[in-house]
C-alpha positions in Angstrom: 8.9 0.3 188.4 9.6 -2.7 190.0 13.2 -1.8 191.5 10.4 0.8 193.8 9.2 -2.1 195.4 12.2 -3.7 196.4 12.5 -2.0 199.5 8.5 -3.1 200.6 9.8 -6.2 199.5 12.1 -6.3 202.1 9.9 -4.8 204.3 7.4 -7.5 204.4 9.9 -10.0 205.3 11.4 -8.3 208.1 7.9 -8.0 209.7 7.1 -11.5 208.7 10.4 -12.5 210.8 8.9 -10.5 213.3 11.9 -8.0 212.9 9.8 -5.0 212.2 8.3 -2.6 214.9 4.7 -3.2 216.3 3.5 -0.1 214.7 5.0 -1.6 211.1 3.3 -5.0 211.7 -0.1 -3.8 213.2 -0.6 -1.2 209.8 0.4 -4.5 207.4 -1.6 -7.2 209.3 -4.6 -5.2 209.4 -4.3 -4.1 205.4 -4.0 -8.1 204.8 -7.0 -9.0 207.0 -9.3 -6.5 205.1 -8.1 -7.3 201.4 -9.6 -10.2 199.4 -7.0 -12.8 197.8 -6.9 -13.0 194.2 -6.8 -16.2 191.8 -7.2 -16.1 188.1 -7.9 -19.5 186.6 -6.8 -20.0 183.0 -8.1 -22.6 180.5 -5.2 -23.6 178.0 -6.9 -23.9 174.4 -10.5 -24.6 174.7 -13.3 -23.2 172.7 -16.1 -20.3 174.4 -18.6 -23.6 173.5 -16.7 -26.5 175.3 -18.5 -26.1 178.3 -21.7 -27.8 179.8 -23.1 -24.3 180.8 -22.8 -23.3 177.5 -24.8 -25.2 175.6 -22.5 -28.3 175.0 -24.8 -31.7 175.4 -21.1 -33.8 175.1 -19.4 -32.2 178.1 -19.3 -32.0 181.8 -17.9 -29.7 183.6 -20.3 -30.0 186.9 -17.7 -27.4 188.4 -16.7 -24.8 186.0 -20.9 -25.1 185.6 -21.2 -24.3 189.3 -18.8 -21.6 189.9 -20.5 -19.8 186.3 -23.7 -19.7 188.4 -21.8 -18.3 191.4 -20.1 -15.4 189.1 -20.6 -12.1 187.4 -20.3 -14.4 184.0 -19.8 -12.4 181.1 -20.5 -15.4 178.4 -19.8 -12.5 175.6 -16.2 -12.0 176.4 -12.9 -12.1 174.5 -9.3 -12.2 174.7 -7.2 -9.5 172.0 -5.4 -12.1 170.0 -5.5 -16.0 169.7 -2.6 -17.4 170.5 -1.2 -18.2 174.0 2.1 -16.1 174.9 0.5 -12.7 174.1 -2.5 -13.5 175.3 -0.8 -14.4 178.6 0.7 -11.1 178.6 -2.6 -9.3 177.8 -4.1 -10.8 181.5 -0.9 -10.3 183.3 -0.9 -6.3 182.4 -4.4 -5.6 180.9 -2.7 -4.1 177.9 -3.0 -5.1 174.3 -0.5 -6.8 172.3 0.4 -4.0 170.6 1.7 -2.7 174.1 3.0 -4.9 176.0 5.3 -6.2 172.7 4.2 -10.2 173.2 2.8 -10.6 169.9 3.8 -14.1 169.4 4.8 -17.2 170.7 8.4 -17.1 169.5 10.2 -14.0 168.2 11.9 -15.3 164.8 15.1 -17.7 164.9 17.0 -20.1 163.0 15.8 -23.1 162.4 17.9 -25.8 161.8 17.1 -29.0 160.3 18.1 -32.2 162.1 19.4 -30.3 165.2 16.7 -29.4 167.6 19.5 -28.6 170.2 20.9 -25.6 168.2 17.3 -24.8 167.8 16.6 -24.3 170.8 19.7 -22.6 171.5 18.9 -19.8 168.4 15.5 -19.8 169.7 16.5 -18.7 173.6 19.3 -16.3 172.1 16.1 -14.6 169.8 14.0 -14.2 172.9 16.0 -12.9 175.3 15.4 -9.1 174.1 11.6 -9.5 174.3 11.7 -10.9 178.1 14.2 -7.7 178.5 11.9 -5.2 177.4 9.0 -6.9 178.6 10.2 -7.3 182.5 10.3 -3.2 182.4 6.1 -3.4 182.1 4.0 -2.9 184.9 1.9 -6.5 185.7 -0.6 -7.2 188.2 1.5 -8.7 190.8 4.1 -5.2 190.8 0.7 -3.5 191.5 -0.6 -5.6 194.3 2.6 -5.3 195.9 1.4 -1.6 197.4 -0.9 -3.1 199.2 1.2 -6.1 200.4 -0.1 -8.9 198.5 2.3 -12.0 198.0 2.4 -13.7 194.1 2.3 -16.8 192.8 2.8 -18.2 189.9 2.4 -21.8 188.6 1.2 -23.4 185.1 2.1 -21.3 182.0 4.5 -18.2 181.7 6.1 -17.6 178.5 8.5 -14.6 179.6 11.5 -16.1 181.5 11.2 -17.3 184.9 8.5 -16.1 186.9 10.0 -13.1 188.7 10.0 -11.1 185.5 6.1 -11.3 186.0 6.7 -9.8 189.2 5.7 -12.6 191.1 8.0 -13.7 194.3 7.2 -17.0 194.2 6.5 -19.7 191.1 6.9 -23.0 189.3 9.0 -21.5 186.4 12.8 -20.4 185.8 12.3 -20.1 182.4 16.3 -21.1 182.0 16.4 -22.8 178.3 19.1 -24.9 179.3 16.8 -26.7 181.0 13.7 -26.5 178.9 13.0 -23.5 179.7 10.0 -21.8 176.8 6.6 -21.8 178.0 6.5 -23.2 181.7 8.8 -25.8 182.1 8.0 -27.4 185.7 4.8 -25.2 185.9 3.5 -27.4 183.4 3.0 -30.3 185.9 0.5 -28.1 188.4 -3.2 -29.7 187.6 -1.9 -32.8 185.5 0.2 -34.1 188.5 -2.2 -32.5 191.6 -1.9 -28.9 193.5 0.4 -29.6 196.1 2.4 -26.7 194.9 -0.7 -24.5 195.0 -1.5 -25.9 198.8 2.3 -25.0 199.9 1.8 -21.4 198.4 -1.5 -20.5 200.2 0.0 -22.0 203.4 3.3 -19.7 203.2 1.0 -16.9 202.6 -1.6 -17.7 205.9 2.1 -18.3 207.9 2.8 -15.1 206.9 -0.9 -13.6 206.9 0.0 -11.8 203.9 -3.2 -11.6 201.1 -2.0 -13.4 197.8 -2.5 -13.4 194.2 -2.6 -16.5 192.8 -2.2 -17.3 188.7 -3.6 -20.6 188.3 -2.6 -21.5 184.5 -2.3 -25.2 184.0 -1.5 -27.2 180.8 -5.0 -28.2 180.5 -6.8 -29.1 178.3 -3.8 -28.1 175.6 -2.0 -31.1 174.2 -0.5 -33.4 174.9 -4.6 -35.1 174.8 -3.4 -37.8 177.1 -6.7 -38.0 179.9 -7.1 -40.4 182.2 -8.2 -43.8 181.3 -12.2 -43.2 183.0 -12.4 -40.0 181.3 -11.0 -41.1 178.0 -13.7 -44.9 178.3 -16.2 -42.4 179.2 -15.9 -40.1 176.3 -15.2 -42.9 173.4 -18.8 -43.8 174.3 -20.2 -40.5 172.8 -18.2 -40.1 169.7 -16.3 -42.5 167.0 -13.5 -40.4 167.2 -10.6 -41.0 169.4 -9.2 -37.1 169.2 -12.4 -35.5 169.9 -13.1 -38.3 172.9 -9.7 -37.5 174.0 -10.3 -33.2 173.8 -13.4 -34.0 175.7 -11.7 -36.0 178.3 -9.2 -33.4 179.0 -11.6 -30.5 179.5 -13.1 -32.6 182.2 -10.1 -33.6 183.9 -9.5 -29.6 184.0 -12.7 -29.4 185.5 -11.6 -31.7 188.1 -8.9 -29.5 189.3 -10.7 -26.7 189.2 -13.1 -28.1 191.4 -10.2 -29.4 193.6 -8.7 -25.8 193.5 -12.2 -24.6 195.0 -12.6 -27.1 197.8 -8.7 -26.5 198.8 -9.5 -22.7 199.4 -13.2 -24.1 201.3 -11.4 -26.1 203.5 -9.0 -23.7 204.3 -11.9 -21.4 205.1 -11.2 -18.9 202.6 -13.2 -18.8 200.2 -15.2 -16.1 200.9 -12.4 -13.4 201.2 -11.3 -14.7 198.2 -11.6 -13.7 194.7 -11.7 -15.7 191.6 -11.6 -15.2 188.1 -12.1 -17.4 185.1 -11.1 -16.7 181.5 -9.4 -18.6 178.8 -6.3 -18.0 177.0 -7.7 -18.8 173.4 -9.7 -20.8 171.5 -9.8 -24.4 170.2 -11.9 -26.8 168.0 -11.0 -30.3 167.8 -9.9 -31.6 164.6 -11.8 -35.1 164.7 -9.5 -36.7 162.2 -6.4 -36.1 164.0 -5.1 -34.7 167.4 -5.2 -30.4 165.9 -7.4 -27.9 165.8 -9.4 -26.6 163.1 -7.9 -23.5 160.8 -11.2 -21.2 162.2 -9.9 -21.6 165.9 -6.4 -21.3 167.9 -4.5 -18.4 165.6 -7.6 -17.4 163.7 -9.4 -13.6 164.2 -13.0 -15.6 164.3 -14.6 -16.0 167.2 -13.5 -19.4 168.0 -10.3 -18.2 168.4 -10.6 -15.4 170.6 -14.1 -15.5 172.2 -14.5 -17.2 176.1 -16.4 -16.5 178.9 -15.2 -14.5 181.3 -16.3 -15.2 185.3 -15.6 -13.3 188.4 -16.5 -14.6 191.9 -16.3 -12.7 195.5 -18.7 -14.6 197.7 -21.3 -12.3 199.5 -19.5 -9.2 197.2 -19.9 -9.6 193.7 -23.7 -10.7 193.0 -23.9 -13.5 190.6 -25.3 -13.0 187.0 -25.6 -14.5 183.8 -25.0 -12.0 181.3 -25.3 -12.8 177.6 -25.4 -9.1 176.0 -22.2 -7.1 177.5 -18.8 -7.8 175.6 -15.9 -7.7 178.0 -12.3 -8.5 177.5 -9.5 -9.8 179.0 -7.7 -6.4 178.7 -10.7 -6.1 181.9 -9.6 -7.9 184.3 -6.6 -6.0 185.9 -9.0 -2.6 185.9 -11.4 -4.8 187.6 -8.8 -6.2 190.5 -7.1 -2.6 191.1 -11.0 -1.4 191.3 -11.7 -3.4 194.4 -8.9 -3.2 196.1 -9.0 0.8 195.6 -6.0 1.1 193.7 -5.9 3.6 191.3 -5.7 2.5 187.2 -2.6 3.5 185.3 -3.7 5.8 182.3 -2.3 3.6 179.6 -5.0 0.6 180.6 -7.1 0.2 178.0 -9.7 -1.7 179.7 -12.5 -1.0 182.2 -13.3 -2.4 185.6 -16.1 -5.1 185.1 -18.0 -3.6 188.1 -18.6 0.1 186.6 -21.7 -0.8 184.5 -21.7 3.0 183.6 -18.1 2.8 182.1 -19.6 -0.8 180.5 -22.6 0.9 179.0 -19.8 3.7 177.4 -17.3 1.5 176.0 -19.5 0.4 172.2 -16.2 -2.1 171.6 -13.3 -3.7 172.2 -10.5 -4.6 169.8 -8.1 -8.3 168.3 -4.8 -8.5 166.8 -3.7 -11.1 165.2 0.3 -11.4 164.3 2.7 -14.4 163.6 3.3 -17.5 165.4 7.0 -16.6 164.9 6.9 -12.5 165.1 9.8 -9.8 164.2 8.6 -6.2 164.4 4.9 -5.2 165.1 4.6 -3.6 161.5 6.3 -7.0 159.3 4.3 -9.8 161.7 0.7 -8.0 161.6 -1.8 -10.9 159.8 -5.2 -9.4 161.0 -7.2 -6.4 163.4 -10.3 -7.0 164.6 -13.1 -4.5 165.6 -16.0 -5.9 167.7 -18.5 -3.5 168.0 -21.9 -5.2 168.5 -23.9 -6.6 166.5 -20.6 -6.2 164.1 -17.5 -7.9 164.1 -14.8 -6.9 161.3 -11.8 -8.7 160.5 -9.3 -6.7 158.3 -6.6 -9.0 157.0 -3.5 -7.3 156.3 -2.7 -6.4 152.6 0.8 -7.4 152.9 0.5 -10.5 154.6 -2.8 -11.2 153.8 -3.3 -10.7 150.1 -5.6 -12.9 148.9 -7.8 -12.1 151.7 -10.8 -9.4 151.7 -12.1 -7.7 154.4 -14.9 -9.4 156.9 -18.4 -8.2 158.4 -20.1 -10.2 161.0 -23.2 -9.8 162.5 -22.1 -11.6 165.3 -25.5 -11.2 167.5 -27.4 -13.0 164.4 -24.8 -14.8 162.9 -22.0 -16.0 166.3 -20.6 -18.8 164.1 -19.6 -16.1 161.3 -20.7 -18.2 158.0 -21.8 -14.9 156.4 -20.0 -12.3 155.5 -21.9 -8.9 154.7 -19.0 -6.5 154.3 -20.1 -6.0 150.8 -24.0 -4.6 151.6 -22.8 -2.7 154.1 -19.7 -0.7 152.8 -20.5 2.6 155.7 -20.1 0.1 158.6 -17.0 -0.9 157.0 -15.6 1.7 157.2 -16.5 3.0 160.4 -15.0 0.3 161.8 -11.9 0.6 160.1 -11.7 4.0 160.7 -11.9 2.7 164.5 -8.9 0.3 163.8 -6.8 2.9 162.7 -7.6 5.1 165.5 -6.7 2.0 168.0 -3.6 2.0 165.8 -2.3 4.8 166.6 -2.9 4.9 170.3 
């Protein structure tokens, strides 16, 4: 699909050169004046509780807190699978993993012991099928391109350099000779300021193009390493030094969000502008050391895959709290093509956040959970998930999982998941794995 768009590609830059006729650049100046720009925001392993608006009394994020009370929040939301490369994928195309073939962070290579060079080597050489076959799906940015939107990409992007997205402009080249896996230079935007991110939006007004911006920085993932106020500040609230540090960072991600906001204020364009918040997967702190805990990042509970979701248009979208409708990730692209008029491929699976009819319909959304190191869909599979409220299932595979039985959550009384009712309530188990299958074999 994208080799269609090569000649609009093209296009665009004539008329930006002022080579195209005046017909050609009135019709695209006055499609770019009436389109909103586009910016998703992405946290980088932080749990749906880290946050000052949502309940945490250890916290601040002044900002984040701020632009939740400016959004259509969705503080019941989820991404399809806990770890960050597929989950990536899942916002980039709204499809689940099983779709869009991401279903790990690395497919499986060598390993060899005491030479981290020919690791990375077997590593690259094992990956380059999956950024093949996964440049031929349809993202975001190939879909805005009808309606001659400029990309940008900076922060993370697991799949090669940042053209495969479809964007035309980004941070990362994804070569692995030069340390090229899950960002490479993108992974300074935030931690080292957004002068990338200014240069971008000023290239886009130059060419008064509208422009989608994916705003995925390395934040607060590890390496912990805050700045020295944040991290004095937060050693004051806690004895331990990993959770002060975890703390520290998601404030210093704060900070750039809210420098990200007054960029596009000062620039006056915040109100054609949308944004949208969600983040890539869970995380909870480890206090003795600098991990996470075994319920969180790669786990099928909620504090892997659960996050609030927030989406901002300024005089457009009208701001609510909502704590009762579950949306997904999988949303967000149904959501952009929905404003901008363009119509949904068929195999989305999502629904746009704005069609509180087609909300109401959907009863639940679905998780996969698959190795960290992933071959085939069928040998890699670890867990499904079925949320369909108040209950939440988590089905471990029987393969892969053994020694594990099958889950029941009543996540509306229960959203921390200590007690497992599978066993009083054997019909609901099996409605819901019923539904799995069904979602199986879609």
């Amino acid at each position: 699909m994208k080799n269609k768009y090569l000649v609009l590609i093209a296009l665009s830059i004539l008329i930006s050169c002022g080579k195209g006729t005046k017909k050609e650049t009135e019709t695209g100046l006055v499609k770019a004046e009436n389109q909103p720009n586009i910016v998703f925001i992405l946290s980088d392993d932080q749990s749906w509780t880290d946050y000052s608006f949502m309940g945490d009394e250890n916290i601040e994020t002044p900002r984040i807190d701020q632009f939740a009370k400016e959004s259509l929040t969705f503080t019941r939301s989820y991404v399809p699978t806990p770890l960050c490369s597929p989950s990536l994928a899942t916002i980039i195309t709204g499809l689940y993993p099983k779709d869009h073939g991401i279903i790990g962070n690395d497919k499986v290579y060598k390993r060899v012991k005491g030479d981290r060079s020919a690791s990375k080597k077997n590593r690259a050489e094992a990956y380059k099928p999956v950024i093949a076959a996964f440049e031929k799906q349809t993202t975001l940015p190939d879909m805005l391109k009808e309606k001659g939107y400029l990309s940008f990409q900076t922060g993370k992007w697991w799949h090669g350099n940042h053209k495969v997205g479809g964007f035309d402009y980004g941070m990362t080249h994804g070569d692995p000779k030069r340390g090229g896996r899950h960002g490479d230079y993108g992974l300074k935007i935030g931690r080292t300021g957004l002068d990338t991110i200014n240069n971008y939006v000023d290239l886009a007004l130059k060419q008064k193009k509208p422009f989608f911006l994916w705003y995925a920085p390395f934040l607060p993932h590890r390496p912990h390493t805050p700045p020295a106020r944040l991290y004095e500040k937060y050693k004051k609230k806690t004895d331990s030094e990993h959770l002060a540090k975890y703390w520290a960072m998601i404030e210093w991600f704060d900070e750039t969000c809210g420098q990200l906001f007054d960029m596009f204020e000062e620039k006056g364009l915040t109100e054609n502008t949308l944004f949208v918040y969600v983040c890539d997967n869970g995380w909870r702190q480890n206090p003795n050391k600098s991990g996470y805990m075994s319920d969180s990042k790669r786990a099928p509970y909620d504090m892997g895959i659960r996050t609030p979701i927030m989406y901002k248009w300024a005089g457009k979208i009208k701001p609510e709290m909502n704590n009762t409708t579950i949306t997904s990730s999988i949303d967000m692209v149904p959501t952009v093509l929905d404003i901008l008029n363009i119509e949904k491929p068929k195999n989305l699976p999502g629904v746009s956040v704005l069609d509180k009819k087609a909300l109401e319909a959907r009863k639940g959304i679905f998780g996969e959970v698959y190795a960290h190191d992933f071959d085939t869909i069928e040998n890699s599979m670890y867990y499904n998930m079925a949320i369909f409220p108040p209950y939440k299932i988590i089905v471990p595979d029987p393969v892969r999982k053994p020694k594990e039985k099958v889950q029941l959550f009543n996540i509306d009384a229960d959203p921390f998941e200590k007690n497992n009712i599978a066993n009083e309530n054997p019909e609901i188990v099996l409605k819901l794995k019923d539904k799995i299958k069904a979602f199986r074999s879609k």
